[in-house]
N, C-alpha and C positions, 0 to 999 in steps of 0.2 A: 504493500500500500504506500510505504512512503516512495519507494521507488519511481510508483505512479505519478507521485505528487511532485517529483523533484522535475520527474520529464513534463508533463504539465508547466510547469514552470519557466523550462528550458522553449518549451514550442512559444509561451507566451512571450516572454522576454522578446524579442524581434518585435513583433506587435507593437509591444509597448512603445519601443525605441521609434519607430516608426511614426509613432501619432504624435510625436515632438511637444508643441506649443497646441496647448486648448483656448480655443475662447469661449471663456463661460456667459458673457452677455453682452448685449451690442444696446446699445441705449443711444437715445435721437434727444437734438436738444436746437428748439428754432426760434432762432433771435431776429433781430429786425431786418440783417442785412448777411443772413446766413442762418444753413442749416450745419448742425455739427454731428456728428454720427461717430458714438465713442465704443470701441472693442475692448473689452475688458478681458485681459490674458492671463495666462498660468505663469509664463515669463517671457523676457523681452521675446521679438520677432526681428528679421528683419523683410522689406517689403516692398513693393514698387505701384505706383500710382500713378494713371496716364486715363487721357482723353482720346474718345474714338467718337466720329460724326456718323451718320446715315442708318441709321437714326442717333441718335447725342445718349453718351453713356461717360459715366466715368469707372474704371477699369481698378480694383484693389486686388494685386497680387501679395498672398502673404505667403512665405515659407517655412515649411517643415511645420505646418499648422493642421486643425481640423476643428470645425465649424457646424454646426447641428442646421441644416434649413430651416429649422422651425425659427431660428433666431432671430431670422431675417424678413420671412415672408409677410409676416405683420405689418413692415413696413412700408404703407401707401402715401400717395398723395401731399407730402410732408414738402412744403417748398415747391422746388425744382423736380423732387424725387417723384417718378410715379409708380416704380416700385422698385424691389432690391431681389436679385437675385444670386445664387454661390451653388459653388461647383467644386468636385476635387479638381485638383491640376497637379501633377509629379505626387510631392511629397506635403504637397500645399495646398492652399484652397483659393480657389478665384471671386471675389465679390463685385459686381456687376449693379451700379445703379443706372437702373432706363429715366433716364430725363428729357423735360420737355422742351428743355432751350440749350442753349451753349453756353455754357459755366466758368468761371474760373473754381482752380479746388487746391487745395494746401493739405499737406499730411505730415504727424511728427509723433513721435513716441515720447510718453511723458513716464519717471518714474515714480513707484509705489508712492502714496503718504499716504496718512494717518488715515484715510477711508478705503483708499482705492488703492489697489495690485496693479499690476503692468499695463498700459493703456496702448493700442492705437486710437489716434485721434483724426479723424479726415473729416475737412472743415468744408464744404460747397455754397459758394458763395450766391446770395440771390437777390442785389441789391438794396438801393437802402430803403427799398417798403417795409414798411413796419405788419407783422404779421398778426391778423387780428384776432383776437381775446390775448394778445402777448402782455398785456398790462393787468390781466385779469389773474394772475399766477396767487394759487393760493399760499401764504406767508404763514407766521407764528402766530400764535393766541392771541401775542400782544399787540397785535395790529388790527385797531379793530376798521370796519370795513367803510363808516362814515366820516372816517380821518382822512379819506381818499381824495384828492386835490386832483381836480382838471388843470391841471400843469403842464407845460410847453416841451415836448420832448424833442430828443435831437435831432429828428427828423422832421419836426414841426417847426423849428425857430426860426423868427424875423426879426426885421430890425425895433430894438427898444434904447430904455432908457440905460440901467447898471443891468448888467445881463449876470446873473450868477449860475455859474455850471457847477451841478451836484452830480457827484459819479457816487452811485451805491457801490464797492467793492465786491470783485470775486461775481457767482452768479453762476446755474447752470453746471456745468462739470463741476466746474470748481467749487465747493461748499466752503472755502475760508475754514478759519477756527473753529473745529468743533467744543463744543463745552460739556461738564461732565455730565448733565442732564439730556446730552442730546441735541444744543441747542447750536442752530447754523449760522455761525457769522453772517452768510449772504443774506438771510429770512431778517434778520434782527436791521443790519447798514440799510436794506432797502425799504425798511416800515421805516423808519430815521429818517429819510433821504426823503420819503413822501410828506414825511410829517414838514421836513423842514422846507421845500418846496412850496408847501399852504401855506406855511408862516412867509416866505419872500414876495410869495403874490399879493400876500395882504399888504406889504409894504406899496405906499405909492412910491412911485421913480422906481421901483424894483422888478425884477421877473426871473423867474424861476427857469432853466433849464434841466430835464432829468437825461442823465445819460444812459442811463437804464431804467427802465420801469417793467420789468417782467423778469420771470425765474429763467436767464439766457444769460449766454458768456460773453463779453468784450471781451478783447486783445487790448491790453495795456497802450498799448499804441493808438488804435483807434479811436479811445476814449477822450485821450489831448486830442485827434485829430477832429473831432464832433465840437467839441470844445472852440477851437481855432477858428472851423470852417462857421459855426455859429456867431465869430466874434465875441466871444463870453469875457466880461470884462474881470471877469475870478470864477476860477476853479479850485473847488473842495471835493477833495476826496474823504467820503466816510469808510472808517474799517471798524472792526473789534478787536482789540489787542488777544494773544495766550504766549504763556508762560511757563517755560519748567516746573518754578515756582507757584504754587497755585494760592501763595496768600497774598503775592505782587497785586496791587490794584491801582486805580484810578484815570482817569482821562489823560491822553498824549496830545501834542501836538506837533507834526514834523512839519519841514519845508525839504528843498533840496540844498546838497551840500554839493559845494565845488570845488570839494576835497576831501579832507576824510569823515566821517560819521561821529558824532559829537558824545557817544558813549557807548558801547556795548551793546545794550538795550535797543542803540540804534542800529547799527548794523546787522545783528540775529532779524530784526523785523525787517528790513529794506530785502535781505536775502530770503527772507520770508513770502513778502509781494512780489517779489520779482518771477520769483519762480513758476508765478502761474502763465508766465508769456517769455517770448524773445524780445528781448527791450529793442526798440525803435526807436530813431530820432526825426530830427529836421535836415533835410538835406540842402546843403551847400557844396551838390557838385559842380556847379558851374560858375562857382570863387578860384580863386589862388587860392593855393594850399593854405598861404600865411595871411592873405587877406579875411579868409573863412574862419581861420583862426582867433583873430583879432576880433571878429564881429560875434564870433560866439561867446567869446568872455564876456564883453562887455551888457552881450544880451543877456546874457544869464545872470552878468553882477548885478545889472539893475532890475532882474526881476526875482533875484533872492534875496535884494533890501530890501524891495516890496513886499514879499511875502513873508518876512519874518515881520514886518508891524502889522499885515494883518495877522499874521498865527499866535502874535501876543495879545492882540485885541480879544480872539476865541478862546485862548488858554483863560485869560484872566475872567471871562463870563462863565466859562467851564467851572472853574474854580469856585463862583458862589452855587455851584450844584452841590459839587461834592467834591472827590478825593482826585485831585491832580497828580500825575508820574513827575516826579523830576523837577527841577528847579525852575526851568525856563523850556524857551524853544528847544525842539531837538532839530538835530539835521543828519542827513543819511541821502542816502543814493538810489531813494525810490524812481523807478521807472516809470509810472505813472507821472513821478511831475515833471518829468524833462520836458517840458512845454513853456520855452523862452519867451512867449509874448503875453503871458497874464502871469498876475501873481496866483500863486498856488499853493495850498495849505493839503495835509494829509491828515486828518483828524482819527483819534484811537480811541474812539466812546467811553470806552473800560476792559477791565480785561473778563474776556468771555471764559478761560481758565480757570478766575477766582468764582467759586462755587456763591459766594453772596450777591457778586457783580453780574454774572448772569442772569441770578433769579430776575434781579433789577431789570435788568435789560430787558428780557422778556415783558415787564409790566410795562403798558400803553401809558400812565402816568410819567414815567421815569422816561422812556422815548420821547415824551411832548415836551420834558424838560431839559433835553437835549438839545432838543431843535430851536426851543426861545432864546437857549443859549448860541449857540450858534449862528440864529440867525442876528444875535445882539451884536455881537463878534461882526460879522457880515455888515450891517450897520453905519457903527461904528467907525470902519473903516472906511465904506463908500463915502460916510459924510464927514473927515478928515480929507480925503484925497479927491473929491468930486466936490469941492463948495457950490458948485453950481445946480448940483441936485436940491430937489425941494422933496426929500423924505417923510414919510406919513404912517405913523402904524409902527405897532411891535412894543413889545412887556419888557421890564426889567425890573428884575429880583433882586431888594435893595439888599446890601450889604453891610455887615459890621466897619461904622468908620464913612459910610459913604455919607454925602451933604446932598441937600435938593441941586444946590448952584452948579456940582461937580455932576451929579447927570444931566443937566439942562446942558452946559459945556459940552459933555461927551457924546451926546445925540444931537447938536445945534439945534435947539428950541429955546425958549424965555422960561427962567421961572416961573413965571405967572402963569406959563401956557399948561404948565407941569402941573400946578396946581388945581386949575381949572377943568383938567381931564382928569383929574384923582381926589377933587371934592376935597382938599386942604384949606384949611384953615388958615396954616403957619408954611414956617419951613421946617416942622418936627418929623421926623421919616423915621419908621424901626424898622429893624433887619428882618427879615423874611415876607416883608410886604413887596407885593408886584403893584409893581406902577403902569399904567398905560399911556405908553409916547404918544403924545398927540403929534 
């Protein structure tokens, strides 16, 4: 008997070696200006991808692989796709999407994190129509569904007055920070990113830009590039911070550095977001080497001053929420903000790792007081650096220490006007009253 068993073993062996690389499931993810179709593997592959006309298909060779049809055929009418079909081939398996028009398509293998095992990722692009119910993505508890802001997305924006671009982070593949409860970075930035949205519309002279508003993935890239093509006079990126550490807590603020990473803290995050994309820039190839050179400093110097007096303007509104990271600004080498023509802020809500900071997160109260702050921050800054805006709208939570005269100053309004929208008597203010900027 065992004889049996050992040759059984021996005939299987070959088999085995044979079926190489499994894909255990192929999951579809359709964003406004693409569809992304992700392979989830037993481990890496390698593979080839190509475009064939008469009729329009895109062509995925993968090697030393094996592939269940049922994986696939599910997949209809999604974009471009109007279905998906796979085949053995050699030692591998052929995937076959029939599409209705002529594509561009991008393919790259991403490795393991903390959710996901070996991935091919093959991205088919389907311009920049925005796909309908893409905004309708259902989100966390904490987001409840009449918070929801008819807000100007990046595919909708015209010309206004301060234009503010809000990118919710991560999205779709990507799930960002997991927290120990379960809870998904990208579900948590994107309830945020709406919440704060309503509050900018409400602002007169202001409008809102969402760079995201549905469960779909941006490329780090494209996100400054919506931003740009919009004219966005600031771009803020929302994330959730995690940490080794899980009793680490409080609100961050980065900008970009133009050198090195201003602590620790900062670098582990910057190589953090980065890794969800290939960083991208702005291209200057039709400067002189040294002329391109000189004009990217200077572009960069004057829009990292800039964006370090807004990111202190948001840290310090952050700051009468609750528990701040760190002294000051941070700076690091996110990819997302390499976008030289606005000032640009990275904001880290809290860390979604500390198990009390999450609960919080998850509550719609704690989200709304995120986004008042922020858009105070937001504010703030437009009416320092825009005197010519006539700003209208938006809360602030006074502070231990603060004076009426000193947020009359910091929001350019009249004391009296302060008074008059908050039914004041005096100039007597206590801490944890919200005042209404008229």
């Amino acid at each position: 008997m065992r004889s049996l068993a050992f040759l059984l073993t021996l005939l299987l062996a070959p088999a085995i070696a044979v079926a190489g690389v499994t894909v255990t499931e192929v999951r579809t993810w359709q964003g406004p200006d693409h569809v992304r179709v992700v392979f989830d593997l037993s481990a890496p592959v390698s593979h080839d991808l190509f475009i064939l006309d008469g009729p329009h298909r895109a062509v995925v060779d993968i090697a030393d692989a094996e592939l269940a049809p049922t994986l696939v055929d599910t997949i209809r009418d999604e974009g471009p796709i109007q279905r998906v079909r796979s085949a053995r081939r050699g030692d591998g398996v052929r995937v076959v999407f029939d599409l209705d028009r002529a594509i561009d398509t991008e393919s790259f293998s991403v490795a393991p994190n903390e959710q996901y095992g070996h991935r091919l990722v093959v991205d088919l692009q389907t311009g920049p129509a925005t796909p309908a119910g893409a905004g309708d993505a259902v989100i966390t508890a904490a987001s409840a569904e009449g918070d929801r802001a008819p807000v100007r997305t990046a595919d909708a924006a015209g010309a206004g007055d301060f234009l503010v671009a809000i990118d919710a982070g991560h999205g779709g593949e990507d799930p960002g920070a997991i927290g120990a409860a379960g809870t998904y970075e990208k579900d948590i930035v994107l309830s945020v990113a709406r919440r704060l949205a309503k509050r900018v519309d409400a602002v007169a002279g202001m409008r809102a830009l969402l760079i995201r508003d549905g469960d779909y993935y941006i490329g780090l890239r494209d996100r400054t590039r919506k931003a740009r093509e919009a004219d966005a006079d600031l771009f803020v990126s929302v994330h959730a911070d995690a940490f080794r550490d899980r009793s680490v807590k409080g609100s961050s603020v980065f900008v970009l550095s133009r050198n090195g990473a201003s602590s620790e803290m900062a670098r582990m995050l910057a190589r953090s977001e980065n890794r969800a994309d290939r960083i991208g820039g702005v291209s200057l190839d039709d400067k002189d080497p040294e002329v391109a050179s000189v004009l990217l400093d200077l572009s960069r110097a004057h829009t990292v001053e800039e964006s370090l007096a807004f990111a202190a303007k948001v840290k310090r509104e952050l700051g009468a929420i609750g528990d701040v990271h760190g002294s000051g600004v941070e700076q690091a080498g996110f990819a997302v903000l390499k976008s030289l023509d606005m000032p640009s802020a990275l904001v880290e809500l809290a860390f979604i790792s500390n198990p009390e900071e999450e609960r919080r997160l998850r509550s719609a109260d704690y989200q709304a007081q995120l986004a008042r702050g922020i858009v105070n921050g937001i504010r703030a800054y437009a009416a320092a650096t825009r005197p010519d805006l006539r700003l209208a709208g938006g809360e602030y939570t006074v502070r231990r220490g603060d004076t009426l005269s000193e947020i009359a100053v910091r929001y350019s309004v009249s004391v009296d006007s302060l008074r008059d929208a908050n039914n004041l008597g005096g100039s007597m203010i206590s801490a944890g009253r919200t005042l209404q900027i008229p």
